[in-house]
C-alpha positions, -999 to +999 in steps of 0.1 A: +000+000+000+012+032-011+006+071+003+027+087-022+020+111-045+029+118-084+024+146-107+027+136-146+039+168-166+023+167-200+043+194-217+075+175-203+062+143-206+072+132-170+067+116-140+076+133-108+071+125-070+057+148-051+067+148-010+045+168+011+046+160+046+016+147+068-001+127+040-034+107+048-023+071+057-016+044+029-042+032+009-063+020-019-098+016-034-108+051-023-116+087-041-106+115-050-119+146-065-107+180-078-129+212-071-113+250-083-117+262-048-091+280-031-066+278-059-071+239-066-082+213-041-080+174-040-097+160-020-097+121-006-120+102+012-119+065+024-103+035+012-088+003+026-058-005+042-042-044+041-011-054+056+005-081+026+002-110+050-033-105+047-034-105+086-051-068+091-072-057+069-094-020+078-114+004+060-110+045+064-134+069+068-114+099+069-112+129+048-087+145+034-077+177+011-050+186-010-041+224-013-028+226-047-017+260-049+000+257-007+011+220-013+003+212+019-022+182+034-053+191+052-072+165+075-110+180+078-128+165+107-167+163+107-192+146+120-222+130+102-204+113+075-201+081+053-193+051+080-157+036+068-157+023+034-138+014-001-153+007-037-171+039-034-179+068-058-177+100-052-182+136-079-180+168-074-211+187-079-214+227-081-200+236-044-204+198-031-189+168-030-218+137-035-206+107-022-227+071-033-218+040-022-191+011-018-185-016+009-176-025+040-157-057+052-144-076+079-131-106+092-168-117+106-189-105+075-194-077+051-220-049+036-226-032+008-239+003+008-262+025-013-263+055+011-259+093-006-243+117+013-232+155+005-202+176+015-206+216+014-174+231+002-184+260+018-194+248+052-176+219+057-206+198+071-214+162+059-257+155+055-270+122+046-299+128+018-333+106+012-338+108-019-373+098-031-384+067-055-363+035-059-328+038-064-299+015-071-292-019-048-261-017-027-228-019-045-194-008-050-172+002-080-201+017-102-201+048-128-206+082-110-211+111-133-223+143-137-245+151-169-247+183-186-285+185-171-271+187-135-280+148-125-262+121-115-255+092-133-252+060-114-246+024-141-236-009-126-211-018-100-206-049-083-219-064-048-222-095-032-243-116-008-239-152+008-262-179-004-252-202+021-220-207+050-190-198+039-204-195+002-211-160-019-227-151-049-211-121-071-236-099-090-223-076-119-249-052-118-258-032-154-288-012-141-284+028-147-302+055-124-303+091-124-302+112-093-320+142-098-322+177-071-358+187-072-364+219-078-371+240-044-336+227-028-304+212-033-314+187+001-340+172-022-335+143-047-353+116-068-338+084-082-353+074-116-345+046-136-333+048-165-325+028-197-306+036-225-306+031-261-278+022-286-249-003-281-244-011-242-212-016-225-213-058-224-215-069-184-187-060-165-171-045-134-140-030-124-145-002-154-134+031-154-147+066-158-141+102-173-158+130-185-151+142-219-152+180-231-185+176-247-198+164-212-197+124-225-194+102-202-160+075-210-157+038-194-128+020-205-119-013-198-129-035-166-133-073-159-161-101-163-160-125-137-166-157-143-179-177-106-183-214-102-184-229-069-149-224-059-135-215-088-133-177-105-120-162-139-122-128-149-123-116-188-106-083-193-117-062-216-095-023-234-129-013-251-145+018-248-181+031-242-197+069-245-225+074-225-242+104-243-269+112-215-286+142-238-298+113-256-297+089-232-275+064-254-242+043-253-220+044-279-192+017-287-158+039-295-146+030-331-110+047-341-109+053-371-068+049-377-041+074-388-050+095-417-019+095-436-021+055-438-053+060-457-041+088-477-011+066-491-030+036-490-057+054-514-032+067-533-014+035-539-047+017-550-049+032-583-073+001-595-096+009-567-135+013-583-147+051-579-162+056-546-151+027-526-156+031-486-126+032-465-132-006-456-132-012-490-096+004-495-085-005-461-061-034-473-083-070-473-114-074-481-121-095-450-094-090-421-092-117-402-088-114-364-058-104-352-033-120-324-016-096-304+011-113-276+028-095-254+049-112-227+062-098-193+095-117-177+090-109-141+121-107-115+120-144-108+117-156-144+087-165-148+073-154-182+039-142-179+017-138-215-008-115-220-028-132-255-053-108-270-075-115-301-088-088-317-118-086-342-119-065-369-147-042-353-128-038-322-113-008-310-084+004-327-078-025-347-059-019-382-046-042-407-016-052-406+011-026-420+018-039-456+057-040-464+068-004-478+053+013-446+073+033-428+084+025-392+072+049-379+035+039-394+046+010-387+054+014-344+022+034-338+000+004-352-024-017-328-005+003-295-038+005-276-036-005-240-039-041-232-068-055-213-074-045-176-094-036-149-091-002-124-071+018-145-070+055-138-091+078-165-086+111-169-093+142-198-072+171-207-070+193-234-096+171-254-070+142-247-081+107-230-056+091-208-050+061-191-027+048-167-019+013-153-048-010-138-042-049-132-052-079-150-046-120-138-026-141-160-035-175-142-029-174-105-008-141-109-017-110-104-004-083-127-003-047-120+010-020-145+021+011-148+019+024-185+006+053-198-014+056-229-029+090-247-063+094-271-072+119-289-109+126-282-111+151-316-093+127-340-100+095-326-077+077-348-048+058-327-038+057-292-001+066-286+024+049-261+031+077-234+047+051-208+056+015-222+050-012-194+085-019-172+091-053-166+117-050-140+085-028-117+068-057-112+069-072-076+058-104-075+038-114-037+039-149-025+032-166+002+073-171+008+071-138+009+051-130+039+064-158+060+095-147+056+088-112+064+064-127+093+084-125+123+080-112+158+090-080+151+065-063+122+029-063+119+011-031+128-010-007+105-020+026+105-048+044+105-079+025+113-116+041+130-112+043+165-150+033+164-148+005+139-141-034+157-114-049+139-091-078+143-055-069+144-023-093+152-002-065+165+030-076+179+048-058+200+086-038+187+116-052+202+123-011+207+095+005+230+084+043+238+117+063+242+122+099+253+137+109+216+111+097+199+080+116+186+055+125+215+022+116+213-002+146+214-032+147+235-060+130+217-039+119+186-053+089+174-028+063+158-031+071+124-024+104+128+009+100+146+018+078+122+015+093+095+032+125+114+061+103+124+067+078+097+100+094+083+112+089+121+108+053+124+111+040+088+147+054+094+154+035+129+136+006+113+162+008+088+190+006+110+179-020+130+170-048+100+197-036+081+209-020+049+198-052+026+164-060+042+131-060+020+118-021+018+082-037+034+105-057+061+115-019+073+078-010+070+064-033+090+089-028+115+085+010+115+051+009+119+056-023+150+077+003+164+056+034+160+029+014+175+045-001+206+054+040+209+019+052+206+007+023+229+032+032+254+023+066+258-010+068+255-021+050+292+003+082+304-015+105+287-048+094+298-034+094+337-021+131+330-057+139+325-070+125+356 
């Protein structure tokens, strides 16, 4: 789990790291939003935290904004909000931020939520809204988007519920709802159903989401899962949908290829019958589907290969270069992103991008960190920003966490003081000290954590040694941080008194 932060320059065409001290906690499967207010603001709300043994496991429920033009980190603290949660949506609208959805889970059991709940800007108050008619079942991971009309769009998701002990039943939902204010208030809403025409996204979850310029909605990619008793396999899909909701309609995204291909192409056809189609000059009469293989050699070895058929009529599919193209024709062929599931969407200056995701290759897990552009106005190629870096990959296994499982790591950071949940905290061999960090009065774990990390990741350091794994000296910063915090909190509590 990561709490770092990275700003990608597009005029450089860079990656940079971005270290701004007293981050929110690590994290994953939670929001974030950007609002203009005050210069820039992002701002984060919930998530999940997991320990890579798999041993604690916690949701957030924290919030959390970014001062863009400061660079600093802001923790706001209300009451009234969203219980802790990840797989959740959340959009800015006008001078709020409209949060729907997501789960909660635990060792015991789990739930799935379909709750609304609104965050002023302006007064920093949470409120839980009501809204009227039927609206969508519980679920996480859905589409959240704001239409041009000033609604919210809410399509599919995913939840799940058990059908018997120790057996669940996953539902890929493809319902869509609007949320609608009523007119006489922005604390009254209405869900109505809603159902599209044209070509629908096919069943899936794990999608995700942008806006474009002409207020489309995007969803790229995302995973079918396949459940048998015991037994699941996903199917990744790179497609992508527009959700036109002036006309209520989903489109299926067709590029249309780079134009000086079929310039030369035309011009090279010189037989070609008067007023032939571009399919009809495109190369073949009937292209048959293509094979595209690309394979990843992890640290270890092991080869992993990523197969991909394409159809003619799929996105961004070309024929194959014939043998007088250029390279460079040649190179930007066919470079759409491979399949995958949770990739980051995002629009700027009329251009699409998308960044990393995850996809299984058998009983691997592979997570990536490309970069791809699109542009929306053209719509004839993506281009290769970021290839996909082999040597990034970190393969977790089980020898993995037994080795790092000894008596000195464990710990985590930043759970709900008010949520139950089971923890296997060990203690540090190094307790509270006088040099360390103090503990402020009423300072919750998280937030001395996160306050202190630099302190003990650096003590951790030196005591596991120079060569140890970089999530050895995490866990035993964050063993050590805890045993601290534990330490000192009984004193403070007697100080009191």
């Amino acid at each position: 789990m990561y709490n770092e932060l990275y700003i990608y320059s597009i005029r450089k065409g860079t990656w940079t790291k971005v270290d701004i001290p007293g981050p929110p906690p690590r994290r994953c499967a939670h929001q974030a939003v950007v609002v203009p207010q005050g210069g820039g603001q992002l701002w984060i709300f919930g998530g999940e935290f997991a320990s890579p043994d798999g041993e604690q496991f916690y949701h957030y429920k924290d919030l959390w904004v970014l001062h863009l033009a400061t660079k600093t980190w802001e923790q706001i603290r209300s009451t009234g909000g969203p219980s802790g949660r990840s797989g959740h949506r959340m959009v800015a609208w006008k001078r709020q931020l409209i949060l729907f959805g997501g789960f909660h889970e635990s060792t015991r059991d789990y739930i799935y939520y379909s709750d609304v709940y609104t965050f002023s800007l302006d007064t920093f108050l949470w409120s839980k809204l009501s809204p009227s008619g039927p609206g969508p079942t519980p679920r996480s991971g859905c589409l959240m988007a704001v239409t041009p009309q000033g609604s919210i769009a809410i399509y599919g998701g995913y939840s799940k519920q058990r059908v018997k002990k120790d057996v669940d039943k996953g539902t890929q939902h493809s319902d869509m709802f609007l949320l609608k204010p009523e007119d006489g208030g922005e604390d009254k809403w209405t869900w109505t159903r809603v159902n599209p025409s044209g070509v629908k996204p096919t069943v899936r979850s794990g999608f995700s989401v942008a806006v474009a310029p002409n207020h489309q909605i995007l969803v790229f990619g995302g995973v079918c899962d396949e459940e048998e008793e015991e037994h699941l396999e996903g199917s990744f899909f790179n497609d992508l949908y527009i959700y036109d909701a002036a006309k209520s309609r989903w489109f299926a995204a067709q590029l249309k290829g780079p134009k000086s291909e079929k310039k030369r192409r035309r011009r090279g056809k010189a037989d070609d019958p008067e007023g032939a189609t571009e399919e009809e000059t495109g190369g073949t009469s009937a292209p048959e589907p293509l094979e595209v293989i690309k394979e990843v050699v992890s640290e270890d070895g092991t080869v992993i290969t990523i197969k991909q058929v394409l159809t003619p009529s799929g996105l961004g599919v070309q024929p194959p270069p014939k043998a007088d193209d250029s390279a460079s024709e040649a190179s930007s062929t066919g470079q759409e992103p491979c399949p995958r599931s949770s990739a980051m969407l995002a629009v700027k200056h009329g251009l699409l991008y998308v960044y990393g995701g995850m996809f299984e290759a058998g009983d691997r897990q592979v997570t990536l960190s490309d970069l791809y552009c699109l542009d929306l106005h053209k719509m004839e190629e993506w281009k290769t920003l970021v290839e996909m870096d082999p040597k990034s990959q970190e393969w977790l296994e089980e020898s993995d966490s037994e080795e790092d499982s000894s008596s000195d790591e464990e710990g985590a950071e930043g759970g709900d003081e008010d949520q139950e949940e089971d923890s296997s905290e060990d203690s540090a061999e190094e307790g509270a000290d006088p040099q360390h960090p103090e503990v402020a009065h009423g300072e919750q774990y998280e937030e001395y954590l996160s306050r202190t990390e630099q302190h003990w990741l650096k003590l951790a350091r030196n005591h596991v040694g120079p060569d140890a794994k970089e999530k050895k000296v995490l866990r035993v910063a964050q063993a050590m941080a805890k045993a601290c915090f534990d330490d000192a909190v009984p004193d403070i509590a007697q100080a009191k008194h």
